[in-house]
LOMI-342295 format. One record per residue (C-alpha): residue number from 1; residue in three letters; x, y, z. Coordinates in steps of 0.02 Angstrom, whole numbers, plus 50000, padded with zeros to 5 digits. Each point is the difference from the previous one (the first is absolute). Layout:
BEGIN
(r NUM; ALA; (X; Y; Z))
...
This chain:
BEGIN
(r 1; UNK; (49773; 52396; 51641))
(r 2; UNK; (49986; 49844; 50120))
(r 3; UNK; (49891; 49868; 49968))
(r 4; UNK; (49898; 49910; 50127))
(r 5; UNK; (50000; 49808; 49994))
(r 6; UNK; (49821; 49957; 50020))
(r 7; UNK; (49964; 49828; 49977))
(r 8; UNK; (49917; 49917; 49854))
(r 9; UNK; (49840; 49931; 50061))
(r 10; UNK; (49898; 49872; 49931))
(r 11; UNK; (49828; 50142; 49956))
(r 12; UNK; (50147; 50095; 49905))
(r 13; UNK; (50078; 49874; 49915))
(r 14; UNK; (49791; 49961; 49933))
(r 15; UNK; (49955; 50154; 49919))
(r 16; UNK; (50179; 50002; 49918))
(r 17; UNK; (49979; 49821; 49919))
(r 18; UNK; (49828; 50056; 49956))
(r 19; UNK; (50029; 50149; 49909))
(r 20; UNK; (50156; 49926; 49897))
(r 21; UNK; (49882; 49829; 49970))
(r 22; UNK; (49864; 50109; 49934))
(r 23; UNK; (50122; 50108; 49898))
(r 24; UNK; (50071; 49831; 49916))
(r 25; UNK; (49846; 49865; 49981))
(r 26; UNK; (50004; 49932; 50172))
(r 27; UNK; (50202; 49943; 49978))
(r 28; UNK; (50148; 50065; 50135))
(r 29; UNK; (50165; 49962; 49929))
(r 30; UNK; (50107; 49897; 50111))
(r 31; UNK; (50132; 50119; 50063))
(r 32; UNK; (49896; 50158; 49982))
(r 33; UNK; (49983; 50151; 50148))
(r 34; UNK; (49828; 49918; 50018))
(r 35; UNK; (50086; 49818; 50026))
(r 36; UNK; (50123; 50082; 50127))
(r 37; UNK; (49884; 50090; 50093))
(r 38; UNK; (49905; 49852; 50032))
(r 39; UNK; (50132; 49904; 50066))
(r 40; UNK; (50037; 50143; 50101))
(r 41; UNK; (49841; 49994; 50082))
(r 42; UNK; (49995; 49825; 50007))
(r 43; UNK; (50199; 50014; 50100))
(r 44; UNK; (49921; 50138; 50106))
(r 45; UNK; (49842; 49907; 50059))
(r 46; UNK; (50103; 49849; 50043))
(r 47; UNK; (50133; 50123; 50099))
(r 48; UNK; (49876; 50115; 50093))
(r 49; UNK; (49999; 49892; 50169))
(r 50; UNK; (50187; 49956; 49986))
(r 51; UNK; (50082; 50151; 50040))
């Protein structure tokens, strides 16, 4: 099985930190999938025009 390397985008990386802030009090730990896949998206967005 192959995986396809979509990127992270910023939408995506918004309903993941919401759903693990609402399953923890409103916290993401530093670190966390949720953490990554922000900065992800955040690497992403600043990359799109670059390539």
């Amino acid at each position: 099985m192959t995986q396809s390397k979509t990127p992270m985008t910023s939408e995506a990386a918004a309903r993941i930190q919401s759903a693990q802030a609402k399953q923890n009090g409103g916290s993401v730990a530093k670190g966390s999938f949720t953490a990554r896949a922000q900065s992800s998206a955040a690497k992403n967005t600043s990359t799109a025009g670059k390539k």
